[in-house]
DRENPA-3360 file (N, C-alpha, C; in nm, 2 decimals, always signed):
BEGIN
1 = XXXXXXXX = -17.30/-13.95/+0.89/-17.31/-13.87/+1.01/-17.25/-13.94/+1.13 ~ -17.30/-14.08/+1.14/-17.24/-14.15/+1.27/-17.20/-14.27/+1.23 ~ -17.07/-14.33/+1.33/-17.00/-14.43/+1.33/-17.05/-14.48/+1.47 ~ -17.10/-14.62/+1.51/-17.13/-14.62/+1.61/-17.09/-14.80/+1.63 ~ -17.00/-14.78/+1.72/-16.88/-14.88/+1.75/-16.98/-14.98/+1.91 ~ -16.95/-15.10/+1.82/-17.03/-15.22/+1.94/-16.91/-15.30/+2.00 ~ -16.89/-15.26/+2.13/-16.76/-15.38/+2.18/-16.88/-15.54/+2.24 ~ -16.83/-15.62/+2.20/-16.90/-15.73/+2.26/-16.83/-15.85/+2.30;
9 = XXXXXXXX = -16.89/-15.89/+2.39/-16.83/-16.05/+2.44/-16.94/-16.14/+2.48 ~ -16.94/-16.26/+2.34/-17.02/-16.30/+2.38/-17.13/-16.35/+2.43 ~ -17.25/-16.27/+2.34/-17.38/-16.23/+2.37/-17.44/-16.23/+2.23 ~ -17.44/-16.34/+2.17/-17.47/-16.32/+2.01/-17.62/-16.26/+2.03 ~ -17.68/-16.29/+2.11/-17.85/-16.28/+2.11/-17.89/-16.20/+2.11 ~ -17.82/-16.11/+2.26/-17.86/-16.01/+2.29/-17.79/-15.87/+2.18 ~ -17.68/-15.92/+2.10/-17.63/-15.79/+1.99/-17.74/-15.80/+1.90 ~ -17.78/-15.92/+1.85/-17.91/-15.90/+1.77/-17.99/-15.81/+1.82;
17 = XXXXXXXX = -18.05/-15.83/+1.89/-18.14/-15.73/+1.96/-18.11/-15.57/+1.91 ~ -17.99/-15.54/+1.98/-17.90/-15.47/+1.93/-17.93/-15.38/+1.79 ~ -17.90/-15.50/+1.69/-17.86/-15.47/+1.57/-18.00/-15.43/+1.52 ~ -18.06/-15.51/+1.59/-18.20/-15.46/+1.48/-18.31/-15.35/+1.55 ~ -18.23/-15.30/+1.65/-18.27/-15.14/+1.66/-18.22/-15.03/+1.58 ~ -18.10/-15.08/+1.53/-18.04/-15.01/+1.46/-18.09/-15.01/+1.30 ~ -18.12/-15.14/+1.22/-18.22/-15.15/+1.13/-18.35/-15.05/+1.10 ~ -18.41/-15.05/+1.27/-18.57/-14.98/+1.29/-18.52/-14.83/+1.28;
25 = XXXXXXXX = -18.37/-14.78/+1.27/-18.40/-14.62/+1.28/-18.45/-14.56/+1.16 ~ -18.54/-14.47/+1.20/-18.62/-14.40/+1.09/-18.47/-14.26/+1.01 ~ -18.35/-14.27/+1.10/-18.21/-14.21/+1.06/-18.13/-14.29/+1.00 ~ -18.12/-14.29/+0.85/-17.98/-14.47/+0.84/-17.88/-14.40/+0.78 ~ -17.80/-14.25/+0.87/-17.70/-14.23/+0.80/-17.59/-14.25/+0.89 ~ -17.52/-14.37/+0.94/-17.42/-14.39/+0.98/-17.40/-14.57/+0.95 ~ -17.27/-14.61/+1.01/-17.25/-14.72/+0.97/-17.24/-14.77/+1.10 ~ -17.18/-14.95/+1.07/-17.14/-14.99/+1.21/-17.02/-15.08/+1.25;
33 = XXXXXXXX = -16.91/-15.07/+1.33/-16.79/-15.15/+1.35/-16.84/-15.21/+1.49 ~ -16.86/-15.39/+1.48/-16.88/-15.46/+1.58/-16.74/-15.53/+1.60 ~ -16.67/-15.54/+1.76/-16.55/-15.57/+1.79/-16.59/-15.67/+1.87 ~ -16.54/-15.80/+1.89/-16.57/-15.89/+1.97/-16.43/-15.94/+2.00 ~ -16.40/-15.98/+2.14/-16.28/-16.01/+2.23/-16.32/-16.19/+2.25 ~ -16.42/-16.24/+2.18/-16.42/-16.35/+2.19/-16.38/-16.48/+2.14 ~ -16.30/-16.55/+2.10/-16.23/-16.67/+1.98/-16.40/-16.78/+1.99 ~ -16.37/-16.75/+1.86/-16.46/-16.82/+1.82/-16.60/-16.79/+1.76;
41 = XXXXXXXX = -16.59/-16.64/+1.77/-16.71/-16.58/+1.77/-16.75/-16.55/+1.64 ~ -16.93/-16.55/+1.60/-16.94/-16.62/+1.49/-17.08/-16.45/+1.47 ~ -17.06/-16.39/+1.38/-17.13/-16.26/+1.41/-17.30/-16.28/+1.32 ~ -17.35/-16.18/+1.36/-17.52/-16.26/+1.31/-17.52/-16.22/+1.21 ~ -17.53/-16.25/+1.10/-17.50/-16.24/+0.94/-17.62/-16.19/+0.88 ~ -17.75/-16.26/+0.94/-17.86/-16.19/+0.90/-17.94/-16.06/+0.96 ~ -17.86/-16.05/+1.04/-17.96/-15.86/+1.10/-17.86/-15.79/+1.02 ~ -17.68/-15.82/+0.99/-17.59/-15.70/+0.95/-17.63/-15.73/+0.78;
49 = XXXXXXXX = -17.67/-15.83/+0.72/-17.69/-15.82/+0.57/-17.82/-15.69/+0.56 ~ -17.92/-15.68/+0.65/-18.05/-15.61/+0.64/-17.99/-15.49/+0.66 ~ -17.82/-15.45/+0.74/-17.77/-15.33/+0.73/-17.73/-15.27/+0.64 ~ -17.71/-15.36/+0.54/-17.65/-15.34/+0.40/-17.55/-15.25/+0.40 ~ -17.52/-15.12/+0.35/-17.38/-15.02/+0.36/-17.33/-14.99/+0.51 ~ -17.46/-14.96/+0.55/-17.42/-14.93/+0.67/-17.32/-14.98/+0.79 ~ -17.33/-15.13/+0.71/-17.25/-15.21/+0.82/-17.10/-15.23/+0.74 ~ -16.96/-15.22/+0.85/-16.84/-15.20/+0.77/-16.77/-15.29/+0.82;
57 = XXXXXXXX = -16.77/-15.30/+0.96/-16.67/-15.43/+0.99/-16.71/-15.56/+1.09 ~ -16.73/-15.65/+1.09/-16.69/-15.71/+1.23/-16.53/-15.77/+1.24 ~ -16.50/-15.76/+1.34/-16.38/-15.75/+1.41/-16.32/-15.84/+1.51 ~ -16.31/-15.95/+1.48/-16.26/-16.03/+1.62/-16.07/-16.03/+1.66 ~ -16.06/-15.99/+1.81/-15.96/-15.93/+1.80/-15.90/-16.05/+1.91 ~ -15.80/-16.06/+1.89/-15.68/-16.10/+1.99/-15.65/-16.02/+2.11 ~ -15.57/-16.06/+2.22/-15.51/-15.98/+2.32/-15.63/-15.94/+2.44 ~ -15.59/-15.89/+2.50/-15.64/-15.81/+2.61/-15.80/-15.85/+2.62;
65 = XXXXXXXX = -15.89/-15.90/+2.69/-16.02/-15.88/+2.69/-16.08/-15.76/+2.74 ~ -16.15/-15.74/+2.79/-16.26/-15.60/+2.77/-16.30/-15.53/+2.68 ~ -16.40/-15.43/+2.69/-16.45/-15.35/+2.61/-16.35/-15.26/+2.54 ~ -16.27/-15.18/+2.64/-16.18/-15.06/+2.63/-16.10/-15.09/+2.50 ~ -16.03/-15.17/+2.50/-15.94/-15.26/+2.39/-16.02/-15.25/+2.28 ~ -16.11/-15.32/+2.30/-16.27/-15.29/+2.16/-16.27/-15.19/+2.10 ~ -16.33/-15.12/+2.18/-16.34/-14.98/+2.21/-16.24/-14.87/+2.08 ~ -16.10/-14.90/+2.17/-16.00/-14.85/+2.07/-15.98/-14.88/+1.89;
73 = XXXXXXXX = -16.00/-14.96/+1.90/-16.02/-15.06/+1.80/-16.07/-15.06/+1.68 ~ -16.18/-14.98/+1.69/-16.38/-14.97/+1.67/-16.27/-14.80/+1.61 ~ -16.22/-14.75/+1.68/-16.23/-14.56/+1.68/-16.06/-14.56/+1.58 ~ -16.03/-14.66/+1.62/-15.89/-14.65/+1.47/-15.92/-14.63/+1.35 ~ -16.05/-14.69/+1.33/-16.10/-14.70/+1.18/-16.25/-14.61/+1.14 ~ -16.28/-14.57/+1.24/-16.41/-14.49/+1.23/-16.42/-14.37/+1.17 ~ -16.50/-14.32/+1.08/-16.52/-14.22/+1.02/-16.61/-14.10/+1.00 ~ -16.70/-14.17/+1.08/-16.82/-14.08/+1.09/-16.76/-13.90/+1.15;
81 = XXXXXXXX = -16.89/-13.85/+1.13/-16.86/-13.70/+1.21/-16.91/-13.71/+1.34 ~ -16.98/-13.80/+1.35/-16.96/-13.83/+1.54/-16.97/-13.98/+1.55 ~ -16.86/-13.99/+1.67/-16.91/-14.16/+1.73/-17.00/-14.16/+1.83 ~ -17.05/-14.27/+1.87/-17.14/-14.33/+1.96/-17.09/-14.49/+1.97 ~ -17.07/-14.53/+2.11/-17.05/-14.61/+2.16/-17.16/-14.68/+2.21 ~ -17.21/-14.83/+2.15/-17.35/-14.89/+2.19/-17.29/-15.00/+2.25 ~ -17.34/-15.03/+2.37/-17.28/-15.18/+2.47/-17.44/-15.25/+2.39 ~ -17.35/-15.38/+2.40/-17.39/-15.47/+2.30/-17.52/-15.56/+2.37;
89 = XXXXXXXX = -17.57/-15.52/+2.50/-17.72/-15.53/+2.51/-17.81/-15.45/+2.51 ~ -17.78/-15.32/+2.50/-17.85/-15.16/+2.49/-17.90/-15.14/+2.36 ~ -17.99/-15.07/+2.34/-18.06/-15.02/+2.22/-18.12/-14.88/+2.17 ~ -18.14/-14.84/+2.11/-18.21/-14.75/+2.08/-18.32/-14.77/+2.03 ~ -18.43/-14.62/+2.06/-18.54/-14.61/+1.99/-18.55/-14.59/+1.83 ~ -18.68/-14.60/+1.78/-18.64/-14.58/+1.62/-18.63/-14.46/+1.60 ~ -18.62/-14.34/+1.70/-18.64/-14.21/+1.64/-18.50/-14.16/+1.69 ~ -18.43/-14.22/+1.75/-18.33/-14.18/+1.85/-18.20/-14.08/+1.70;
97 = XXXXXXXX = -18.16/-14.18/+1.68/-18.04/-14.09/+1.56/-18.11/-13.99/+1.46 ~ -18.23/-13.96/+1.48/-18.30/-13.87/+1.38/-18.28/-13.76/+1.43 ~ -18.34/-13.80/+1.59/-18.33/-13.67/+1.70/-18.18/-13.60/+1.69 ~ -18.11/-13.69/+1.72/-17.94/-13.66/+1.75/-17.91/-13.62/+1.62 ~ -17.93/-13.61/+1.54/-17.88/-13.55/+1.39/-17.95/-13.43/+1.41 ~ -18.05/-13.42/+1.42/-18.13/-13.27/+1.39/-18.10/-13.17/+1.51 ~ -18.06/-13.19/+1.62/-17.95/-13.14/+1.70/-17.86/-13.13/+1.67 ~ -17.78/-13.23/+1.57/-17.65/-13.20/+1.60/-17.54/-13.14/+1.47;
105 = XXXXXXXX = -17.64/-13.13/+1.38/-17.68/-12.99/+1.30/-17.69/-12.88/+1.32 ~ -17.75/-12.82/+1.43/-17.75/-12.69/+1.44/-17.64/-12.61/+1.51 ~ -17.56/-12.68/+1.55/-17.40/-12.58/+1.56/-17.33/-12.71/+1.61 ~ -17.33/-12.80/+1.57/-17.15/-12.91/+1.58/-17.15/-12.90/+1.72 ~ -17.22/-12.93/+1.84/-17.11/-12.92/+1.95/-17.02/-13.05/+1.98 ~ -16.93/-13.00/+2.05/-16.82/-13.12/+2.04/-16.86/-13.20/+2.18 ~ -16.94/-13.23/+2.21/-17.01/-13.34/+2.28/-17.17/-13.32/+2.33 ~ -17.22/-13.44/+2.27/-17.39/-13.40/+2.31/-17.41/-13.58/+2.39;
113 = XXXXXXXX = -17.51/-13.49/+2.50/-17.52/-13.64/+2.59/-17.71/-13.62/+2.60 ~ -17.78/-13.77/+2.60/-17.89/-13.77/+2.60/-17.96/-13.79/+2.74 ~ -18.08/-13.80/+2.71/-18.13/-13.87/+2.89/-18.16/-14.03/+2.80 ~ -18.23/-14.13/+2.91/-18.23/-14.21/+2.86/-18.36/-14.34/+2.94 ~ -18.42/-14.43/+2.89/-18.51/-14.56/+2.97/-18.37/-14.69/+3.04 ~ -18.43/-14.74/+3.14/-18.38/-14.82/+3.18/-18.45/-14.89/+3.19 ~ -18.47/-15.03/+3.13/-18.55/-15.14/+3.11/-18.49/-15.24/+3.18 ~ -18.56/-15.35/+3.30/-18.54/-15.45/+3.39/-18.63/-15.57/+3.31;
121 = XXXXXXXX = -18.56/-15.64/+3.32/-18.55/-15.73/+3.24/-18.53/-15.90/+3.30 ~ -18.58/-16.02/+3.26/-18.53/-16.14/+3.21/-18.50/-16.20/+3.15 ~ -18.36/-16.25/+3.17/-18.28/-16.32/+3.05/-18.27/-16.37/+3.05 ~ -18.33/-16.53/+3.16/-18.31/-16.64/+3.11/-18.40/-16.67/+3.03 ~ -18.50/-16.62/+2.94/-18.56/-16.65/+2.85/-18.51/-16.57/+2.74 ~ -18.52/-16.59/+2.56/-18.56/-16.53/+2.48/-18.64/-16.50/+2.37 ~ -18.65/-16.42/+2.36/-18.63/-16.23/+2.40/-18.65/-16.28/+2.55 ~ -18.52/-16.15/+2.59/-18.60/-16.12/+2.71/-18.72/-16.11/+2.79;
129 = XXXXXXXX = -18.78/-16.10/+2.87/-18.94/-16.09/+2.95/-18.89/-15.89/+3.02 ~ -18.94/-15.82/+2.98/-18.93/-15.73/+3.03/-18.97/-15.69/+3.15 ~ -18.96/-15.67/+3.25/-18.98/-15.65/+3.39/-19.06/-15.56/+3.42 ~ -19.02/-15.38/+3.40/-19.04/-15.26/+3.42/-18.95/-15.20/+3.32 ~ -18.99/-15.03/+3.29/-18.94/-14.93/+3.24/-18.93/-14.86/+3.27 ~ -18.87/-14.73/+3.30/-18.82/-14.59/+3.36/-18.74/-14.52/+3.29 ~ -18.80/-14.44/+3.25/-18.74/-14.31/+3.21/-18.70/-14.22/+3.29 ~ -18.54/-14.19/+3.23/-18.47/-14.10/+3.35/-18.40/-13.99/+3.29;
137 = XXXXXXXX = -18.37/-13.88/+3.34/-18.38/-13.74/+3.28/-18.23/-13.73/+3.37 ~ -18.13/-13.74/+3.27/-18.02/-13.63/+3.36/-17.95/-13.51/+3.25 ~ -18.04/-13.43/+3.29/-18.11/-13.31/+3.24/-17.97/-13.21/+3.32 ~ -17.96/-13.24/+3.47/-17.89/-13.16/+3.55/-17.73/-13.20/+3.53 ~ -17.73/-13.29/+3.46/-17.60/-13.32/+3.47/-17.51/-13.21/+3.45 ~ -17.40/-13.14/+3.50/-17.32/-13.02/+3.42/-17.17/-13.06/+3.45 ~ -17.12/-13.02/+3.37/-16.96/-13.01/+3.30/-16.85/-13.04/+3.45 ~ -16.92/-12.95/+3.58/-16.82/-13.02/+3.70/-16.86/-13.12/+3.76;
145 = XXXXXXXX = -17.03/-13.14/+3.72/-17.09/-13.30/+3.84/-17.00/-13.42/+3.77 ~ -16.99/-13.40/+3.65/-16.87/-13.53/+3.56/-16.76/-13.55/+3.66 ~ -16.71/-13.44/+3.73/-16.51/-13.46/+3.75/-16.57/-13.54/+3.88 ~ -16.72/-13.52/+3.95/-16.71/-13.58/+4.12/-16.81/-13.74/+4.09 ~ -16.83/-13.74/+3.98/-16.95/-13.91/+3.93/-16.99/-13.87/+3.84 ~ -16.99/-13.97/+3.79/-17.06/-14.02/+3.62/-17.21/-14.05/+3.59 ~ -17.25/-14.00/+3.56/-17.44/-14.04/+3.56/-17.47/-14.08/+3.41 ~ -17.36/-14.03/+3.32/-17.40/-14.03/+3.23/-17.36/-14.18/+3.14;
153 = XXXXXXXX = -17.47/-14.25/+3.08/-17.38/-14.41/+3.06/-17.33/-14.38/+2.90 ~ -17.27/-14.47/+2.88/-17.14/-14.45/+2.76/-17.23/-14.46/+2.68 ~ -17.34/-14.52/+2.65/-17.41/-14.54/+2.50/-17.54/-14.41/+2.48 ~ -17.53/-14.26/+2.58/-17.56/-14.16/+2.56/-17.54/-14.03/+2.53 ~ -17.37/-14.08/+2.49/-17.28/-13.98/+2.44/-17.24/-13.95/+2.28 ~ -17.29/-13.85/+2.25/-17.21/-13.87/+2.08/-17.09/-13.76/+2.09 ~ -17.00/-13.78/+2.03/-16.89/-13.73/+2.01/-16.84/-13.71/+1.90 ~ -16.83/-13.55/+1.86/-16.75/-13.56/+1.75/-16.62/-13.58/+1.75;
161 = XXXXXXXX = -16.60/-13.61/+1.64/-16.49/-13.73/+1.59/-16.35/-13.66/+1.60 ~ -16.35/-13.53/+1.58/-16.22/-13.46/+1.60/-16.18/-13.41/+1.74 ~ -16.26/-13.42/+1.81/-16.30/-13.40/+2.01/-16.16/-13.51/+2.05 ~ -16.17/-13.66/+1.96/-16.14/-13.82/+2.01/-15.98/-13.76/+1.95 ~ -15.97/-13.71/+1.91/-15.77/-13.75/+1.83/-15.71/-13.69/+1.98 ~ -15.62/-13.87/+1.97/-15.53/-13.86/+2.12/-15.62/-13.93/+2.22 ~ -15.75/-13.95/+2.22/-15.85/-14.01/+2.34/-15.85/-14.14/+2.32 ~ -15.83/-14.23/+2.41/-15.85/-14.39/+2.43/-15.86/-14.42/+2.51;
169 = XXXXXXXX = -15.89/-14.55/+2.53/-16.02/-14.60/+2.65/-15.87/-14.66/+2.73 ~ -15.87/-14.66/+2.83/-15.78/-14.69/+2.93/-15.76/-14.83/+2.96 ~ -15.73/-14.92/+2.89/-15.74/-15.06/+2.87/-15.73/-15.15/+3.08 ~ -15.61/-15.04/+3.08/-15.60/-15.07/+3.24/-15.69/-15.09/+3.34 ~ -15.75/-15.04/+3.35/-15.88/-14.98/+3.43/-15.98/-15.14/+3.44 ~ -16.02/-15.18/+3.59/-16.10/-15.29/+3.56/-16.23/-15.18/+3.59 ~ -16.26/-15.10/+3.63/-16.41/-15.03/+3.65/-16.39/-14.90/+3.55 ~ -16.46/-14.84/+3.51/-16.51/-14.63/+3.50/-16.42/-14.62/+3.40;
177 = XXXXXXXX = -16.36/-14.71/+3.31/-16.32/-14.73/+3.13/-16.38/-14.60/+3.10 ~ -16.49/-14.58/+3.09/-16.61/-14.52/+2.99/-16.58/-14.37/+3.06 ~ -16.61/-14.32/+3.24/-16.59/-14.24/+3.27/-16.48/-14.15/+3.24 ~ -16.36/-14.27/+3.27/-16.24/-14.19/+3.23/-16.20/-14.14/+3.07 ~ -16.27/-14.20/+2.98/-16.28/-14.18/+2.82/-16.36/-14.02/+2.83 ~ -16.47/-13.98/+2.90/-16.59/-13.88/+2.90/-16.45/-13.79/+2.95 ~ -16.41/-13.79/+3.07/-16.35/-13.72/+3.10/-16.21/-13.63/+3.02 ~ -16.17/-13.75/+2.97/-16.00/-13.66/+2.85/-16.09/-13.65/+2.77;
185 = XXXXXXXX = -16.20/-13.67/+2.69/-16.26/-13.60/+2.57/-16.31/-13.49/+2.62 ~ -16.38/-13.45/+2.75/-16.41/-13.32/+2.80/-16.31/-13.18/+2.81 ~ -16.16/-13.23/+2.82/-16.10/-13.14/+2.89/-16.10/-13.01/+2.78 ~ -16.12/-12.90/+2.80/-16.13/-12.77/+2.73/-16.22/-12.74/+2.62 ~ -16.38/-12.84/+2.68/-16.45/-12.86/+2.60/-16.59/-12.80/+2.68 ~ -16.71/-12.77/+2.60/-16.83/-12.77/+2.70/-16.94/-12.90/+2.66 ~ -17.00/-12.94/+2.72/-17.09/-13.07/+2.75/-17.24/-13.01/+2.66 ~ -17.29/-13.04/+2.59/-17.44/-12.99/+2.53/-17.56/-13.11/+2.59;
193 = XXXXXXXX = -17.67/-13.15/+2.61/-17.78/-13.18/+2.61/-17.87/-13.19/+2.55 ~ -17.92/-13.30/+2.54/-18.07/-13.28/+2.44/-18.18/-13.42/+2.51 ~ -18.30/-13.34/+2.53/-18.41/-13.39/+2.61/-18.43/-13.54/+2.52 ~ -18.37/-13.61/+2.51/-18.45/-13.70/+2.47/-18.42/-13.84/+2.49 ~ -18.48/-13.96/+2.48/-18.46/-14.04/+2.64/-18.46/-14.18/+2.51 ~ -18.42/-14.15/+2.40/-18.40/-14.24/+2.32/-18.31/-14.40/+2.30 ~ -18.22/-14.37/+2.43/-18.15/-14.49/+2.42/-18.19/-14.55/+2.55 ~ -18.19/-14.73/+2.57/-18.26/-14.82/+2.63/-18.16/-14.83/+2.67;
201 = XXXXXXXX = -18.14/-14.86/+2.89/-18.03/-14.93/+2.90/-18.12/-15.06/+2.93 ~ -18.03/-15.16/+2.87/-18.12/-15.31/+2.95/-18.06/-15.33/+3.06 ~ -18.11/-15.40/+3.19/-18.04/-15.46/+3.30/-18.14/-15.64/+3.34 ~ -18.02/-15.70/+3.35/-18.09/-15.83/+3.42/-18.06/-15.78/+3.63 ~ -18.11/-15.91/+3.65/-18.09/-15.92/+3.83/-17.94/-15.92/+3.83 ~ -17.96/-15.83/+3.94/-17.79/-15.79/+3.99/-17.72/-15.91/+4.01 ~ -17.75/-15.97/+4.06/-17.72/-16.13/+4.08/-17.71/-16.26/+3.96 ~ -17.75/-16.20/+3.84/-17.73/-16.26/+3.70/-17.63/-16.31/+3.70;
209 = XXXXXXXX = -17.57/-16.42/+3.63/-17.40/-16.47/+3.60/-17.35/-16.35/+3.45 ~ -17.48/-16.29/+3.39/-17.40/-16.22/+3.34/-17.37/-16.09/+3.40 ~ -17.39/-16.04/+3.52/-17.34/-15.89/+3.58/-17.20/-15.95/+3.65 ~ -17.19/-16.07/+3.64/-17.09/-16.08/+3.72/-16.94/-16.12/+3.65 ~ -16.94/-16.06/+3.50/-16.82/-16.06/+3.45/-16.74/-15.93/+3.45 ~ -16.62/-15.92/+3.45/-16.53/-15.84/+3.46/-16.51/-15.75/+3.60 ~ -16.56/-15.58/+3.53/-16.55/-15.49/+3.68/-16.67/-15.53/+3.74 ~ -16.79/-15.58/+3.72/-16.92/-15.57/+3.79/-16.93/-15.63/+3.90;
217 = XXXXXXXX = -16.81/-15.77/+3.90/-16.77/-15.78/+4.05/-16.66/-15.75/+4.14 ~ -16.62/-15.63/+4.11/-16.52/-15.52/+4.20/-16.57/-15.46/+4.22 ~ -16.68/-15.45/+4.29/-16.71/-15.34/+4.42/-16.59/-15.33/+4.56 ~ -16.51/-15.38/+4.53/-16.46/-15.37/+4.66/-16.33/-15.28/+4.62 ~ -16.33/-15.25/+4.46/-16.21/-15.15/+4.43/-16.32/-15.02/+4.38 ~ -16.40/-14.99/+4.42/-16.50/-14.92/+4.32/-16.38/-14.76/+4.39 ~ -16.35/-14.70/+4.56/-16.32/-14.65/+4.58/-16.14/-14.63/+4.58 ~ -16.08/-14.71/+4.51/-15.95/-14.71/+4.45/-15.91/-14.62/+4.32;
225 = XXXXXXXX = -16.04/-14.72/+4.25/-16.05/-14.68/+4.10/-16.12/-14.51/+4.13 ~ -16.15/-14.47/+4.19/-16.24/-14.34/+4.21/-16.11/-14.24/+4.25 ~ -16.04/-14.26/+4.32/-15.94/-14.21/+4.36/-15.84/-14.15/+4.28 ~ -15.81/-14.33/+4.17/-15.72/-14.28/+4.07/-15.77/-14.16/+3.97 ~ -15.89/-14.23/+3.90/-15.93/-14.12/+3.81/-15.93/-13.93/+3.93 ~ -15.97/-13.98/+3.99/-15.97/-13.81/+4.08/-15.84/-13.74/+4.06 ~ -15.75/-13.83/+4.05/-15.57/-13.79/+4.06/-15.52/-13.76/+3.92 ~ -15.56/-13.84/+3.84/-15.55/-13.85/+3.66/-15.64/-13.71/+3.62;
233 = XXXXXXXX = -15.77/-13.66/+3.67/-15.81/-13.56/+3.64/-15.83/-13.51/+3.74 ~ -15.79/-13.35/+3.71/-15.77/-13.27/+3.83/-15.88/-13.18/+3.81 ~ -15.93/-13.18/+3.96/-16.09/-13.12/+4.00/-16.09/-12.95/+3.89 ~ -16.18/-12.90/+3.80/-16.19/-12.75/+3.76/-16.18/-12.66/+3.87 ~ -16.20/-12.66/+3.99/-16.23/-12.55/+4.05/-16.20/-12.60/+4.23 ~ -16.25/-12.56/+4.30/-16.25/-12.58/+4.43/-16.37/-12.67/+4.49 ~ -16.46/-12.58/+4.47/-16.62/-12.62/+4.48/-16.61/-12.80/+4.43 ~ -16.57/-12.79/+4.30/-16.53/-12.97/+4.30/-16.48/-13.04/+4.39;
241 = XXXXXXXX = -16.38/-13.01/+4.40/-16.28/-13.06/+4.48/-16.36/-13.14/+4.65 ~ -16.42/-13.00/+4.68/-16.47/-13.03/+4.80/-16.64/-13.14/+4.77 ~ -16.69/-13.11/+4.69/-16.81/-13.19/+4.63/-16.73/-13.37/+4.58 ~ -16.60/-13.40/+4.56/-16.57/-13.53/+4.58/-16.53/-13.58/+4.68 ~ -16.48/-13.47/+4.81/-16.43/-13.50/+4.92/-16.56/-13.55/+4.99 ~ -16.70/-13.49/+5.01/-16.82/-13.49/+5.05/-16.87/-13.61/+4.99 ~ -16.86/-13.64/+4.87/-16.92/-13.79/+4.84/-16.86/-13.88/+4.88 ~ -16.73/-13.92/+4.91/-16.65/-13.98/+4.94/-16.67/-14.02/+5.10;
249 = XXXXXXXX = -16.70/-13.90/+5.15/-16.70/-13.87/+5.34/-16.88/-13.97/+5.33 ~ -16.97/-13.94/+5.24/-17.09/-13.99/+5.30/-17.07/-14.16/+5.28 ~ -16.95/-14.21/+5.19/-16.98/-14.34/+5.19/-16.90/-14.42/+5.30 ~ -16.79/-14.32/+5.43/-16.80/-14.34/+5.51/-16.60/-14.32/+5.49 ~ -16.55/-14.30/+5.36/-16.43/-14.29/+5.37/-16.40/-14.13/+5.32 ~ -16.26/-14.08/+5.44/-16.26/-13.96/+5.52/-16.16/-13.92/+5.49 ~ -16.12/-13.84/+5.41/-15.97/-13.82/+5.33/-15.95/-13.65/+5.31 ~ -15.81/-13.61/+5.36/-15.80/-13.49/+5.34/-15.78/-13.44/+5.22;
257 = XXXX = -15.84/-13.32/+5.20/-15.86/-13.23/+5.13/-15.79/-13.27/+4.92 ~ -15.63/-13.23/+5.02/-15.51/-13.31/+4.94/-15.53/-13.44/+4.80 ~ -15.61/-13.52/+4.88/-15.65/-13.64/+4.77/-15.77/-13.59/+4.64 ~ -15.80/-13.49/+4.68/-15.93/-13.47/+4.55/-15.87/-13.33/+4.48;
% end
């Protein structure tokens, strides 16, 4: 039923973690392709033996670092009837792919997005020290709030698999990889939902040395990269249009009409 593709860089600890959420699903009908951009990288041999079939490749790749590259990588060889994309400190609950199967059974839609917990966290110990939890419902999300911001995080999307022919992760991109992937798999599609808050995102302190690899410290292009995707995808309707001009205007940058 699912193919569910792990890009990672160097975080053996925390993919465990990972891996053996995927072990606890009370669902074991998908497999899994872990991609790592790291030399040297040595994959955890005893949570994927406990996978047994389920587990198909690990992958250590050459070239390009980031996820996106992974990403693509992971979806050349995948075969499931939907993917799912898991960042390789995130997790799921043990009921989570049961839920998403028994949904996604009842009429194939060609993209289902969940709600989800965000778990705050300590990392310089292991396991983690968990901080807080919060459970968050984006329930409201709809098909045009996508073209003006992304709410929805990449490891809440299943996708079926014939949605993706032609779709790839934009290797270019140092921020909204993930957004801009949601968006060309959306185009002439409708968005489905399902209440269930199954997948964990973890987060350390913003200030971690690990938030501070790749895009996480370009905030100072966050409104470049926003721009381009705006221009790469063109707003559905008007009402958009002006709903990215308005987000744009409250963060203090004032642009005609033209740009969105």
């Amino acid at each position: 039923m699912f193919t569910i593709i792990i890009a990672t860089h160097d975080r053996p600890l925390l993919l465990i973690r990972t891996l053996e959420s995927l072990i606890a699903q009370t669902c074991q009908d998908f497999n899994v392709i872990i991609v790592s951009d790291t030399a040297g990288y040595l994959p955890p041999y005893q949570q994927l033996a406990q996978l047994d079939t389920r587990f198909d490749f690990v992958i250590r790749r050459s070239g390009k670092g980031g996820p996106a590259a992974s990403r693509n990588l992971g979806l050349a060889i995948a075969e499931g009837e939907y993917i799912l994309f898991l960042d390789d400190d995130d997790t799921f609950r043990p009921g989570h792919l049961a839920a998403l199967k028994a949904r996604l059974l009842r009429d194939k839609p060609a993209l289902l997005f969940c709600d989800f917990q965000v778990q705050n966290e300590d990392r310089t110990v292991y396991p983690p020290t968990a901080l807080s939890t919060q459970a968050l419902s984006i329930a409201d999300v709809s098909f045009d709030s996508v073209y003006v911001r992304n709410r929805i995080p990449n490891s809440c999307v299943a996708y079926r698999r014939d949605v993706l022919d032609g779709v790839r992760n934009e290797t270019d991109l140092i921020l909204y990889e993930d957004w801009d992937f949601l968006l060309a798999a959306m185009h002439g599609r409708q968005l489905a939902h399902l209440a269930t808050d199954g997948v964990v995102i973890h987060k350390s302190q913003a200030t971690a040395p690990e938030n501070m690899r790749r895009g996480n410290s370009q905030d100072d292009k966050i409104v470049e990269v926003m721009l381009q995707l705006y221009r790469k995808h063109a707003a559905p309707n008007m009402e958009t249009r002006l709903a990215r001009q308005a987000l744009l205007a409250g963060a203090g940058v004032v642009l005609d009409l033209a740009y969105f």
